[in-house]
N, CA, C and O atoms as a printed pandas DataFrame, in Angstrom:
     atom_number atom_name residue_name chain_id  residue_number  x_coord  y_coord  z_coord
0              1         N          UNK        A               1    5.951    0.431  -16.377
1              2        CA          UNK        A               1    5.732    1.831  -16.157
2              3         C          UNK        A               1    5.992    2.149  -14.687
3              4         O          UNK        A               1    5.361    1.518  -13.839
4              5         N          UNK        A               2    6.727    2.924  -14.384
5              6        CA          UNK        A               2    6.990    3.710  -13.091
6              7         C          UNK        A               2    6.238    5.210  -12.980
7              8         O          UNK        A               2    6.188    6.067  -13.862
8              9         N          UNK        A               3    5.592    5.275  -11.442
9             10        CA          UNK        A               3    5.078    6.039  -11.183
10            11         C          UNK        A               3    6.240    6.380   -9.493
11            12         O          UNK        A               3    6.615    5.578   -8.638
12            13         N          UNK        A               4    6.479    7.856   -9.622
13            14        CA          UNK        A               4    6.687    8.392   -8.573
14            15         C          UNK        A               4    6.014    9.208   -7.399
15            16         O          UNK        A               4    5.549   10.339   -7.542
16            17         N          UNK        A               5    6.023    8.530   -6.289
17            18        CA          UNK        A               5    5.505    8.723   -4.964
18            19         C          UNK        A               5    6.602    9.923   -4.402
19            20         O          UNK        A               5    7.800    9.687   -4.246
20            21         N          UNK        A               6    6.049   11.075   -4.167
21            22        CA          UNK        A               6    6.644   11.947   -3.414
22            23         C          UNK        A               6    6.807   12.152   -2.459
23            24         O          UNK        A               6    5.796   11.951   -1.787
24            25         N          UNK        A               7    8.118   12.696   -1.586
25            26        CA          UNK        A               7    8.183   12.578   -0.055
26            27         C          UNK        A               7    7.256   13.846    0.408
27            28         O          UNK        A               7    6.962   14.855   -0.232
28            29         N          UNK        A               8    6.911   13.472    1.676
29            30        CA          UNK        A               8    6.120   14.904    2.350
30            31         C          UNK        A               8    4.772   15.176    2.167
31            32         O          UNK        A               8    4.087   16.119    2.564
32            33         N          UNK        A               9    4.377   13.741    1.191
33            34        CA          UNK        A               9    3.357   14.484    0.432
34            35         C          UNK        A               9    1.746   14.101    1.190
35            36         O          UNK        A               9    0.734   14.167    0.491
36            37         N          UNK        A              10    1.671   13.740    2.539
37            38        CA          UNK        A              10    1.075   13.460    3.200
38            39         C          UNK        A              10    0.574   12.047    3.211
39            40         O          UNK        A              10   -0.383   11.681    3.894
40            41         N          UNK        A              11    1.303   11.241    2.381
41            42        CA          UNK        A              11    0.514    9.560    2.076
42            43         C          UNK        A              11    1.567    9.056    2.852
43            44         O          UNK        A              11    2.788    9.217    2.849
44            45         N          UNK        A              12    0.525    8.199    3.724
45            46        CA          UNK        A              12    0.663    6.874    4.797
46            47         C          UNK        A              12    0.717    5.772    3.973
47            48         O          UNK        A              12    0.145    5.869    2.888
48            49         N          UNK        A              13    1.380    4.561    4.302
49            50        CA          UNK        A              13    1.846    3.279    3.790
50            51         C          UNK        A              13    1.993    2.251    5.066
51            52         O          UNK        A              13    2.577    2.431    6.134
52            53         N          UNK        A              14    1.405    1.337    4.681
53            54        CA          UNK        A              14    1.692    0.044    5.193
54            55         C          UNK        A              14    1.817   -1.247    4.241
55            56         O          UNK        A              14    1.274   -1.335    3.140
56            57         N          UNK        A              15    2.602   -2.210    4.825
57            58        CA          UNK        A              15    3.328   -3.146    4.357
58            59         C          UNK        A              15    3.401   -4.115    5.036
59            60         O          UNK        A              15    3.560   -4.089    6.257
60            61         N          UNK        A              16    3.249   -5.569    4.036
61            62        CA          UNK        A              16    3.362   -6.822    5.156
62            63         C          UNK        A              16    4.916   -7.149    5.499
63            64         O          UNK        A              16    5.305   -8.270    5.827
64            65         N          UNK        A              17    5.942   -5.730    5.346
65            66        CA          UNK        A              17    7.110   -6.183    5.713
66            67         C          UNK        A              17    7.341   -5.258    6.987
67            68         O          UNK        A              17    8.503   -4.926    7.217
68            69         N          UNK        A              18    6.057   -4.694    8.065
69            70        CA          UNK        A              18    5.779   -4.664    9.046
70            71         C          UNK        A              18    4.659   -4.993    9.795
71            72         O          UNK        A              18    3.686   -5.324    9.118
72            73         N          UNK        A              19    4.550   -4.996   10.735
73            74        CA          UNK        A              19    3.535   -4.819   12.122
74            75         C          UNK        A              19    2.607   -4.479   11.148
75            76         O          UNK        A              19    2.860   -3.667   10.258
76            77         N          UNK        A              20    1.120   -5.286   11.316
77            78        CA          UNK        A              20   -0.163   -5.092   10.729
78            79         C          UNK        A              20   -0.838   -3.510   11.282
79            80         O          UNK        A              20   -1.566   -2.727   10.672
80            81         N          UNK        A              21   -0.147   -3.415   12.956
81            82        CA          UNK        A              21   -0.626   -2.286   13.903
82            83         C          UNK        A              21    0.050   -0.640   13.189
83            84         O          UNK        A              21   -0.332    0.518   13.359
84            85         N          UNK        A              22    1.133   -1.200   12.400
85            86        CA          UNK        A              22    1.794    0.043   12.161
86            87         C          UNK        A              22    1.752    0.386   10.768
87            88         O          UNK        A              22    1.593   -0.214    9.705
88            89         N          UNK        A              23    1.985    1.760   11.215
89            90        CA          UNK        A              23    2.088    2.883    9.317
90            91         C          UNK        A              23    3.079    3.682    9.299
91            92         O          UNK        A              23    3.385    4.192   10.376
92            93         N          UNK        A              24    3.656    3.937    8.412
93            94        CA          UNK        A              24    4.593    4.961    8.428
94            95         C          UNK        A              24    4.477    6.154    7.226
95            96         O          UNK        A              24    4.711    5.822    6.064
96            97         N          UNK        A              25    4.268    6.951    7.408
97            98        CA          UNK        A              25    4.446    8.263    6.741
98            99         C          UNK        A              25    5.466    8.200    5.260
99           100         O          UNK        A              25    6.597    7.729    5.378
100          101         N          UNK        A              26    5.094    8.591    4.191
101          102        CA          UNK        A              26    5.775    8.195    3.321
102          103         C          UNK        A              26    7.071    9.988    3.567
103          104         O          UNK        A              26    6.623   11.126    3.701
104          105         N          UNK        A              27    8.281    9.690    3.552
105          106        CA          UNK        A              27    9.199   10.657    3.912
106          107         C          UNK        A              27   10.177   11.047    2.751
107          108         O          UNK        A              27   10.817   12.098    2.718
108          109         N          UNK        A              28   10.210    9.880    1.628
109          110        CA          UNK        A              28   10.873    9.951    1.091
110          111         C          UNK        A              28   10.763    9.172   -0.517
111          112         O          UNK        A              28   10.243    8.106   -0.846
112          113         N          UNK        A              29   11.462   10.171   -1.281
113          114        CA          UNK        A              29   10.479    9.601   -2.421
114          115         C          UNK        A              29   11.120    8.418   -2.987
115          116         O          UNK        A              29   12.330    8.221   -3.102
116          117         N          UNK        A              30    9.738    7.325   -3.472
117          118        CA          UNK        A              30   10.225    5.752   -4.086
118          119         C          UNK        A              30    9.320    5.485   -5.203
119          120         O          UNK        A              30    8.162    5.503   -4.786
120          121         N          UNK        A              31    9.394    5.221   -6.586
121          122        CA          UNK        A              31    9.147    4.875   -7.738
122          123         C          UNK        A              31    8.214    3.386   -7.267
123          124         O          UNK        A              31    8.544    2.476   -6.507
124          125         N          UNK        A              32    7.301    3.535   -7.841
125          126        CA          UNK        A              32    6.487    2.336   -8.035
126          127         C          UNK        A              32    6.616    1.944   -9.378
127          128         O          UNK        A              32    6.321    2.759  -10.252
128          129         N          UNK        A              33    7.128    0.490   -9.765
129          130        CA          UNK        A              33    6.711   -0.140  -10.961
130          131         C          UNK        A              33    5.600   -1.152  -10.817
131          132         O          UNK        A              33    5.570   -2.204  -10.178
132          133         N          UNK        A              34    4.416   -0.384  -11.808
133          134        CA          UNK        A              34    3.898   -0.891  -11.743
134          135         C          UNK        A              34    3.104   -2.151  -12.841
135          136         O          UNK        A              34    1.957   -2.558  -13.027
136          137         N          UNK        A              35    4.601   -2.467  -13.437
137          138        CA          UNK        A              35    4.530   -3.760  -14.097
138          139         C          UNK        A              35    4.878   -5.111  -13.006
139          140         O          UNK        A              35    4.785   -6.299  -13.313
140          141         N          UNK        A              36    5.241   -4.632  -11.845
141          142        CA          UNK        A              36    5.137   -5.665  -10.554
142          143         C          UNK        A              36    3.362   -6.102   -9.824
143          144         O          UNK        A              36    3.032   -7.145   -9.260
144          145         N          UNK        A              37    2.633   -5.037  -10.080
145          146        CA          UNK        A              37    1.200   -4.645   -9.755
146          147         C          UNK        A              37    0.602   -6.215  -10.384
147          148         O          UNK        A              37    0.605   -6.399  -11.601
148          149         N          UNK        A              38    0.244   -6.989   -9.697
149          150        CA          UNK        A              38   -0.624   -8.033   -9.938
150          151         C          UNK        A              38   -2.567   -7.995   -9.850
151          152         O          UNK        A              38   -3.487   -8.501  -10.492
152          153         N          UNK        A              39   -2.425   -7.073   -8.647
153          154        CA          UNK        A              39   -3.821   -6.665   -8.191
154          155         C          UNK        A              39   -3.913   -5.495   -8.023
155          156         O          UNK        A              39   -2.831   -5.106   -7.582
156          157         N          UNK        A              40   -4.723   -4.544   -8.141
157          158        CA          UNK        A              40   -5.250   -3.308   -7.375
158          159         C          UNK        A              40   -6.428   -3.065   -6.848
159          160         O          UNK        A              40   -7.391   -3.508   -7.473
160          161         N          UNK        A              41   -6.624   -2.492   -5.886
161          162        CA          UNK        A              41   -7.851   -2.278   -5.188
162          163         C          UNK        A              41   -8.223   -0.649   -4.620
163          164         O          UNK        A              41   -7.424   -0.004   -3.941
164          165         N          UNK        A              42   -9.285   -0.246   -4.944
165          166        CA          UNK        A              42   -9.661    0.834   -4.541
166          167         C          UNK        A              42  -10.748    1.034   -3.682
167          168         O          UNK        A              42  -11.848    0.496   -3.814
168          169         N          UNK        A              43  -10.314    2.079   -2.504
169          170        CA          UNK        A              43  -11.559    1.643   -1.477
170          171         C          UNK        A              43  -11.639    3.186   -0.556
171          172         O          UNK        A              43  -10.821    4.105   -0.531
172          173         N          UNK        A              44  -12.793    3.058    0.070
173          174        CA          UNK        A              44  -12.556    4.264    1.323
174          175         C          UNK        A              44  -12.988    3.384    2.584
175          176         O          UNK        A              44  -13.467    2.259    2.726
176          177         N          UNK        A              45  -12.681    4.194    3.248
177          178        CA          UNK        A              45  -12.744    4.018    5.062
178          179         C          UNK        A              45  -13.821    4.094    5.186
179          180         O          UNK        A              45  -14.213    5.135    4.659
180          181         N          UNK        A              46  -14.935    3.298    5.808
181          182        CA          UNK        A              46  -15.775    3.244    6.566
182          183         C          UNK        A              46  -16.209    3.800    7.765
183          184         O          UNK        A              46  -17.218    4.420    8.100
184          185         N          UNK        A              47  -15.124    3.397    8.371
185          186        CA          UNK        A              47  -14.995    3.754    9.825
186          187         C          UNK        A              47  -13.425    4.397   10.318
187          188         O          UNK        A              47  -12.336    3.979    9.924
188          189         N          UNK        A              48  -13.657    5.483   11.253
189          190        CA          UNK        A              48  -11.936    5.744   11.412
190          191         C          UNK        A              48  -11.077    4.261   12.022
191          192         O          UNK        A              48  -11.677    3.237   12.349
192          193         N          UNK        A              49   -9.990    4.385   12.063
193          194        CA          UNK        A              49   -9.152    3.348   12.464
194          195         C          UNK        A              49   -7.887    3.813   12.978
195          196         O          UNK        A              49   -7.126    4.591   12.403
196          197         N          UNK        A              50   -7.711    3.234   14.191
197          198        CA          UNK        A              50   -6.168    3.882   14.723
198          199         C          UNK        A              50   -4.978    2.695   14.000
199          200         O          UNK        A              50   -5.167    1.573   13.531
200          201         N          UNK        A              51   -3.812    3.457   14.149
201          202        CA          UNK        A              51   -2.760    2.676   14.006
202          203         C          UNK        A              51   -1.425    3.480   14.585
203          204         O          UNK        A              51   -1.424    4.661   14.929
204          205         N          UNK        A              52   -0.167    2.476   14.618
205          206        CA          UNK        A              52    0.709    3.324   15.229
206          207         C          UNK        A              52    1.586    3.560   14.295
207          208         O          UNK        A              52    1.559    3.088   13.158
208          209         N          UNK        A              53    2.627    4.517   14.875
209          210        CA          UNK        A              53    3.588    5.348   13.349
210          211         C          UNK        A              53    5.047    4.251   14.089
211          212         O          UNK        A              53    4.732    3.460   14.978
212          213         N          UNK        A              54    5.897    4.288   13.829
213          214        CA          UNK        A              54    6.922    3.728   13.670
214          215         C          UNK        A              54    7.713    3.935   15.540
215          216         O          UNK        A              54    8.372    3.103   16.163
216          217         N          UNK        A              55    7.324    5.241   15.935
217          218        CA          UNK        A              55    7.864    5.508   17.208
218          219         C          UNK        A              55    6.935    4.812   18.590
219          220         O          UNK        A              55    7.462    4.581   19.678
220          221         N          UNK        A              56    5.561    4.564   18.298
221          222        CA          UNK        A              56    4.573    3.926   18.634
222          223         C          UNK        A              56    3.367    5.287   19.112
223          224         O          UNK        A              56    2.646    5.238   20.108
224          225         N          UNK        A              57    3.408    6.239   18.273
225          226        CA          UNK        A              57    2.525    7.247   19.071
226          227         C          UNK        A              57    1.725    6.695   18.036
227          228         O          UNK        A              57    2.129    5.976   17.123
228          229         N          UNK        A              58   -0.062    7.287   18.348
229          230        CA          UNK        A              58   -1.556    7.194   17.625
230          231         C          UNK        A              58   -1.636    8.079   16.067
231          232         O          UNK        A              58   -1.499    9.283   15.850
232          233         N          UNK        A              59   -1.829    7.281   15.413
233          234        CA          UNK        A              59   -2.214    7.707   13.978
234          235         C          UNK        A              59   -3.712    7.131   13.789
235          236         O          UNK        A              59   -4.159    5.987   13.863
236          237         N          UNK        A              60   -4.370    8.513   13.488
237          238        CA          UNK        A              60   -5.848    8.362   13.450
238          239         C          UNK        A              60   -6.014    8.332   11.891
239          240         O          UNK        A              60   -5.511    9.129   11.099
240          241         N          UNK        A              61   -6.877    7.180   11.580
241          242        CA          UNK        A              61   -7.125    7.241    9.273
242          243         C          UNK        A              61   -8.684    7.472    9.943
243          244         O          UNK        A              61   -9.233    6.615   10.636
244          245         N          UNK        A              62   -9.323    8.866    9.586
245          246        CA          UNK        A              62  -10.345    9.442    9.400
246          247         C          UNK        A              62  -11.244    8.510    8.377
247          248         O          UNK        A              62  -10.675    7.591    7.787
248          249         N          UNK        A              63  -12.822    8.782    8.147
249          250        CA          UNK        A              63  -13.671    8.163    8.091
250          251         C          UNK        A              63  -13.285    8.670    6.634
251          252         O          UNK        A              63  -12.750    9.777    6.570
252          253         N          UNK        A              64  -13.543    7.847    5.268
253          254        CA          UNK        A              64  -13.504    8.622    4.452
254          255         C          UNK        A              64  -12.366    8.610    3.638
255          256         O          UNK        A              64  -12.466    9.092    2.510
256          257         N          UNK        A              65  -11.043    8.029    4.109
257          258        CA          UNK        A              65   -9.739    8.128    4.442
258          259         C          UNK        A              65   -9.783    6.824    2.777
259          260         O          UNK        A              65  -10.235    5.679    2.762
260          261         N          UNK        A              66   -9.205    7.527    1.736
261          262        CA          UNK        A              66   -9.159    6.622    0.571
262          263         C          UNK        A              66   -7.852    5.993    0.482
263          264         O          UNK        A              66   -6.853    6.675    0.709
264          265         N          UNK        A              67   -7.729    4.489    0.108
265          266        CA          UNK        A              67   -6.703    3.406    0.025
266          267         C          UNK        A              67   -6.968    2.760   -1.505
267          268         O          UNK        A              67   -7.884    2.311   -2.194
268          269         N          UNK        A              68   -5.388    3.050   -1.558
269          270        CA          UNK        A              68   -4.864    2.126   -3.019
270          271         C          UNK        A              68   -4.487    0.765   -2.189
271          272         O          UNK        A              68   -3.816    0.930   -1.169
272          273         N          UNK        A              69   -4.769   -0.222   -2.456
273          274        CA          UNK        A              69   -4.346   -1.231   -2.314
274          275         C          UNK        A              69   -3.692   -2.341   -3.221
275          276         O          UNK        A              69   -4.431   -3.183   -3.731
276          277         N          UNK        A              70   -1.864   -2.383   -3.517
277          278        CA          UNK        A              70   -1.269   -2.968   -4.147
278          279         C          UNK        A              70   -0.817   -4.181   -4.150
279          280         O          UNK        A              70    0.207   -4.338   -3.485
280          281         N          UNK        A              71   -1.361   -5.362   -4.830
281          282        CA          UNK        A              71   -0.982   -6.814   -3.998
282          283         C          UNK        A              71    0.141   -6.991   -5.496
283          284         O          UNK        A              71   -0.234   -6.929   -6.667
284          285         N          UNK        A              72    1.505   -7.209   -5.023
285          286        CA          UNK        A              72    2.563   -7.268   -5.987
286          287         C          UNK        A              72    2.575   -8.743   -6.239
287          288         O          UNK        A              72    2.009   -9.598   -5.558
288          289         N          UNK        A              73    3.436   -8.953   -7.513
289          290        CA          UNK        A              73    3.337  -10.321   -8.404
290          291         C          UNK        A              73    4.027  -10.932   -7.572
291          292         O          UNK        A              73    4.679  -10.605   -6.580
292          293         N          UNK        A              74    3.756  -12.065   -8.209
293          294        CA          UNK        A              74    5.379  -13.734   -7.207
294          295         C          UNK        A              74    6.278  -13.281   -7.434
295          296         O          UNK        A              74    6.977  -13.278   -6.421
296          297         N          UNK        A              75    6.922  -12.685   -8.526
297          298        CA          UNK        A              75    8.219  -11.916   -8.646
298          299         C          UNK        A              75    8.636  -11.085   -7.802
299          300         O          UNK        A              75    9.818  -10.757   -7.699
300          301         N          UNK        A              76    7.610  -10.610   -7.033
301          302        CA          UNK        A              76    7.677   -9.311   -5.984
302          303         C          UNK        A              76    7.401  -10.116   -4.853
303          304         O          UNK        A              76    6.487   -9.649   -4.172
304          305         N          UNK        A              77    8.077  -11.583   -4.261
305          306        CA          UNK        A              77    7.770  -12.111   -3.058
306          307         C          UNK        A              77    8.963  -12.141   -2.644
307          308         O          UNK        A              77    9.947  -11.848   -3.322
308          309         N          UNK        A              78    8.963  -12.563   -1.293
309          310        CA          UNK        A              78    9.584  -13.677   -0.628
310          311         C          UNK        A              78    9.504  -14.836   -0.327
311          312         O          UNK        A              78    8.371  -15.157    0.033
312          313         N          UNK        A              79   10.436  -15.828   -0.319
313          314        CA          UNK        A              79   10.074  -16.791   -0.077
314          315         C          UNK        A              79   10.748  -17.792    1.121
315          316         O          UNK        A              79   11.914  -17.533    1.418
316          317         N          UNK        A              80   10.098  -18.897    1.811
317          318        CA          UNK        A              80   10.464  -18.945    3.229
318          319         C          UNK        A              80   10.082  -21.036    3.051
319          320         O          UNK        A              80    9.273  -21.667    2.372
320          321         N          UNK        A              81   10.989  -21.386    3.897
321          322        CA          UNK        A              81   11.438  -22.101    3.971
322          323         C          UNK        A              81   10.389  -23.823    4.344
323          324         O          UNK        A              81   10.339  -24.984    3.939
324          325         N          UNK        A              82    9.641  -22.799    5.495
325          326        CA          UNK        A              82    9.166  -23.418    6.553
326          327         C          UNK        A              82    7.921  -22.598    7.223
327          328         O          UNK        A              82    8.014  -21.730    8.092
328          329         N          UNK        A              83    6.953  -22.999    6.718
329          330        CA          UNK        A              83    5.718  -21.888    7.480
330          331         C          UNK        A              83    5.073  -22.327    8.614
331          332         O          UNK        A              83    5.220  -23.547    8.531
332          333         N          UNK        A              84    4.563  -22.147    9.441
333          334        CA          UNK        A              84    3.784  -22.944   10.400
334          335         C          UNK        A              84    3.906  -24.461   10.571
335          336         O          UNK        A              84    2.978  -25.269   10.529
336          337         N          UNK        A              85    5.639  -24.797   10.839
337          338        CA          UNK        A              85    5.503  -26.273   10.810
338          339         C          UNK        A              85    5.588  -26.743    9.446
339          340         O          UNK        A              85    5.949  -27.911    9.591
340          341         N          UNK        A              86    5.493  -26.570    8.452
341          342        CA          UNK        A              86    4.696  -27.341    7.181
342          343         C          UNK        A              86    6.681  -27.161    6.414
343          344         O          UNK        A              86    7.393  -26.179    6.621
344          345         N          UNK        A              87    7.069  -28.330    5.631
345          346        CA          UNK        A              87    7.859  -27.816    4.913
346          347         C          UNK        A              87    7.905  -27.512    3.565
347          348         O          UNK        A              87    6.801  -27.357    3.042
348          349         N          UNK        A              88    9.214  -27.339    2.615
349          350        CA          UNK        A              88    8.421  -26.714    1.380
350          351         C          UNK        A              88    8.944  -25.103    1.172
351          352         O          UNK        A              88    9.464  -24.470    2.091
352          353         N          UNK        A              89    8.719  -24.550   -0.190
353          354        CA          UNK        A              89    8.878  -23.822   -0.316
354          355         C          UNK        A              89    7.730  -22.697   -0.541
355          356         O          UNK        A              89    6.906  -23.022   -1.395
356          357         N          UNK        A              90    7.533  -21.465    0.055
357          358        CA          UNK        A              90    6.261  -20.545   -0.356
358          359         C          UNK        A              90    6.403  -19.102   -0.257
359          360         O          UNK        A              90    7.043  -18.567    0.648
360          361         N          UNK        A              91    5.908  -18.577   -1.032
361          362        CA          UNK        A              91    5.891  -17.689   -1.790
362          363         C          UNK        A              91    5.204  -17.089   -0.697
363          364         O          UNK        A              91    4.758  -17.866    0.147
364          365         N          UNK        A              92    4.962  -15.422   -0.478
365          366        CA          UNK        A              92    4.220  -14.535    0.144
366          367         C          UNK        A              92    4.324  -13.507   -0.558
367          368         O          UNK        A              92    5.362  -12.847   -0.528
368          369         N          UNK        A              93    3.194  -13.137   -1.390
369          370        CA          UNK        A              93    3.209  -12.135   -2.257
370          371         C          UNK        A              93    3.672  -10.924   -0.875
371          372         O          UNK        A              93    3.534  -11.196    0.317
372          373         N          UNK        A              94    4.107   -9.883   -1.295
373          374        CA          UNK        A              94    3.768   -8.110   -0.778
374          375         C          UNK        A              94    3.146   -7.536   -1.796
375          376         O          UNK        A              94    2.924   -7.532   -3.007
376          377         N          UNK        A              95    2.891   -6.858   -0.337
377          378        CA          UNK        A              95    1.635   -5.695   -0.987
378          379         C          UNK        A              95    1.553   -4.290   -0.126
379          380         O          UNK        A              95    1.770   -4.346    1.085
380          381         N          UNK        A              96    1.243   -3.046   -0.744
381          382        CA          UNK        A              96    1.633   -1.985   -0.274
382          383         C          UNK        A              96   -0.164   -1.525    0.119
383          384         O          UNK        A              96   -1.092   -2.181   -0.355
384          385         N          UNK        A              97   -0.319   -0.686    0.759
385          386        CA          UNK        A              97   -1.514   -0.101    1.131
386          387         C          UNK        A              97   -1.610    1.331    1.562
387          388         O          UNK        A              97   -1.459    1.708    2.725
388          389         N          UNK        A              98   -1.944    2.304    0.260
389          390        CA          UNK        A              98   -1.126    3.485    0.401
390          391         C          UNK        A              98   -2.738    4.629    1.006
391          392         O          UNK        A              98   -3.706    4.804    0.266
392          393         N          UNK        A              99   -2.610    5.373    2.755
393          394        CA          UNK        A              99   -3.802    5.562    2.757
394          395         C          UNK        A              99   -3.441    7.497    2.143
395          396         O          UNK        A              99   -2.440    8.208    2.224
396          397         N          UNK        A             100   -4.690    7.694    1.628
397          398        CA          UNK        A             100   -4.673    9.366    1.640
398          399         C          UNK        A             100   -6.273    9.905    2.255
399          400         O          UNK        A             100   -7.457    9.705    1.984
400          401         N          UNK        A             101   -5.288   10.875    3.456
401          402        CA          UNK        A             101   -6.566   11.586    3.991
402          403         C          UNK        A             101   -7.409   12.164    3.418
403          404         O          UNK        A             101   -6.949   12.784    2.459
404          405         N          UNK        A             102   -9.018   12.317    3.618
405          406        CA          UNK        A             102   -9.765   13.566    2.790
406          407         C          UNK        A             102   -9.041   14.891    2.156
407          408         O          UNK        A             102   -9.612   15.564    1.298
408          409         N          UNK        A             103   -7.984   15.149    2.555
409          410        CA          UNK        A             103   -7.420   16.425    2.582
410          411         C          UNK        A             103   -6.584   16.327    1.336
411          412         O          UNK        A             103   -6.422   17.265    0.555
412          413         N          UNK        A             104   -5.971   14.913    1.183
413          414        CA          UNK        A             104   -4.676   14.485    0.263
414          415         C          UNK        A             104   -5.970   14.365   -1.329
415          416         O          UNK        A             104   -5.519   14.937   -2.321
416          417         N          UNK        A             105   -6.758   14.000   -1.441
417          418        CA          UNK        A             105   -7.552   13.414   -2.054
418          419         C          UNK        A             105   -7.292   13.544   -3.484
419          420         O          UNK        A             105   -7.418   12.493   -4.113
420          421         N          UNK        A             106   -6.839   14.952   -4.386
421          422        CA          UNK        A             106   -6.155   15.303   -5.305
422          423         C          UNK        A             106   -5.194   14.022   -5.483
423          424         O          UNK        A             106   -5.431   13.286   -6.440
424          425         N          UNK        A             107   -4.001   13.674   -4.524
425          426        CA          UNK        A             107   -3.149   12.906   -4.686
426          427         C          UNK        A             107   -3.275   11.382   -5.209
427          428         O          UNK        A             107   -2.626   10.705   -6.007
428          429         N          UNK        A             108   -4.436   11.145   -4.373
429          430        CA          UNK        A             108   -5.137    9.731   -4.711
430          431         C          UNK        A             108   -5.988    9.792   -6.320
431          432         O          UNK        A             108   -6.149    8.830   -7.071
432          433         N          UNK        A             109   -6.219   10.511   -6.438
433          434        CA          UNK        A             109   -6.997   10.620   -7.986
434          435         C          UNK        A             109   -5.799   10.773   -8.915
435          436         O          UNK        A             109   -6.191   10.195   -9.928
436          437         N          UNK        A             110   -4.863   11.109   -9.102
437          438        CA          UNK        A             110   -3.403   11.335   -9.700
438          439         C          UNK        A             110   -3.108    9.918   -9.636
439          440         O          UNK        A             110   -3.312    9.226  -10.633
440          441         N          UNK        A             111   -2.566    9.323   -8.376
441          442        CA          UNK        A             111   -2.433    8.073   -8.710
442          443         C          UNK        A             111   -3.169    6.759   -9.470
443          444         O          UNK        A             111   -2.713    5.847  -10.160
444          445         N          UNK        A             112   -4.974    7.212   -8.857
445          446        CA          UNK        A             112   -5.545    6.284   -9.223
446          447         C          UNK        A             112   -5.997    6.139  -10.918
447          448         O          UNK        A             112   -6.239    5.109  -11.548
448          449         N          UNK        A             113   -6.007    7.357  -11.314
449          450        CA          UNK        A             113   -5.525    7.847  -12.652
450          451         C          UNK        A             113   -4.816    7.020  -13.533
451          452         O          UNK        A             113   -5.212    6.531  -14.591
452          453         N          UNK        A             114   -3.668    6.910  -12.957
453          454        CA          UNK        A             114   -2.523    6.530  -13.659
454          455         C          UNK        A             114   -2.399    4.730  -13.816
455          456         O          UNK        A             114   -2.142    4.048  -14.808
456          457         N          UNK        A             115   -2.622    4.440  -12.766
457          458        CA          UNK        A             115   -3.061    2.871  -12.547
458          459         C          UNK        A             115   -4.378    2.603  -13.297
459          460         O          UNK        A             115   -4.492    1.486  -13.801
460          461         N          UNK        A             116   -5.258    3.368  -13.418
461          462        CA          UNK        A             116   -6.417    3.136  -14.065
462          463         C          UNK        A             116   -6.663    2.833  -15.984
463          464         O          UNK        A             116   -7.494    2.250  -16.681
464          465         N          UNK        A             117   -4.937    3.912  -16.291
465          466        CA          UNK        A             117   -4.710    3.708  -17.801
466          467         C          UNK        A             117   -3.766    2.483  -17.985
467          468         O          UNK        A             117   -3.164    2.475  -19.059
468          469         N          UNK        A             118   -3.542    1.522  -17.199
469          470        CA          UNK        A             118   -3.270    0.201  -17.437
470          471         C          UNK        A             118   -3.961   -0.762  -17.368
471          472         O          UNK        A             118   -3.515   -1.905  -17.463
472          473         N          UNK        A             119   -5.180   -0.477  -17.188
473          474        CA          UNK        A             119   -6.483   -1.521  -17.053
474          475         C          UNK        A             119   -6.973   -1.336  -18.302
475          476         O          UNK        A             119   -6.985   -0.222  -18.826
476          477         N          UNK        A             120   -7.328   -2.194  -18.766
477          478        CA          UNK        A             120   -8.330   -2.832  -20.235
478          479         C          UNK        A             120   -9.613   -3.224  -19.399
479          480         O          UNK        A             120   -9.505   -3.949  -18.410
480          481         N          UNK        A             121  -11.130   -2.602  -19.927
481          482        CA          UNK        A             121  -12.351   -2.759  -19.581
482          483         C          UNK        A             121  -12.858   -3.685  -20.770
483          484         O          UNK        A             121  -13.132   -3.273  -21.897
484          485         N          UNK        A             122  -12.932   -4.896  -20.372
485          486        CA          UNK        A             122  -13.567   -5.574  -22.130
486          487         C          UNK        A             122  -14.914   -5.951  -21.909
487          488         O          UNK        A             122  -15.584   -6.415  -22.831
């Protein structure tokens, strides 16, 4: 099942295929399949948290500030050669971390919605 993420639509994203420090603004729209979805996690902000946007100016995630958190299957890795010295082959799952401000909050319930009718409660 694919779900579409809209550009503009005020949701921040981060990815372990950048800087832990950085987020970038979602600008443009990209389909999530989420038959790649291994894990999901749902959470709010505790505390605000800075991070930087792609140019390096301050992006403030407000207190409150709700996160989907997507850890994608082995199918959805990369894989690398040589990790810390060690040889061998290994896997690094990705995973997306999509934040929506208090303001977006509609948006996050739409999504979390939709991810929520692929879960079985037994």
């Amino acid at each position: 099942m694919f779900i579409k993420i809209k550009k503009n639509c005020g949701i921040l994203m981060e990815h372990n295929g950048i800087d832990k420090r950085h987020i970038v603004p979602v600008t443009s729209n990209f389909l999530l399949n989420l038959d790649q979805v291994a894990e999901a996690s749902f959470y709010t902000l505790k505390e605000e948290k800075t991070r930087l946007d792609l140019d390096g100016h301050r992006v403030v995630l407000d207190e409150h500030t709700s996160v989907v958190h997507l850890q994608m299957s082995y199918m959805y890795a990369f894989y690398t050669e040589n990790k810390n010295g060690k040889q061998g082959r290994m896997a690094e799952r990705q995973y997306y971390k999509l934040f929506f401000k208090p303001e977006n909050i509609g948006a996050y319930e739409e999504l979390r919605g939709v991810i929520e009718t692929q879960v079985a409660n037994l």
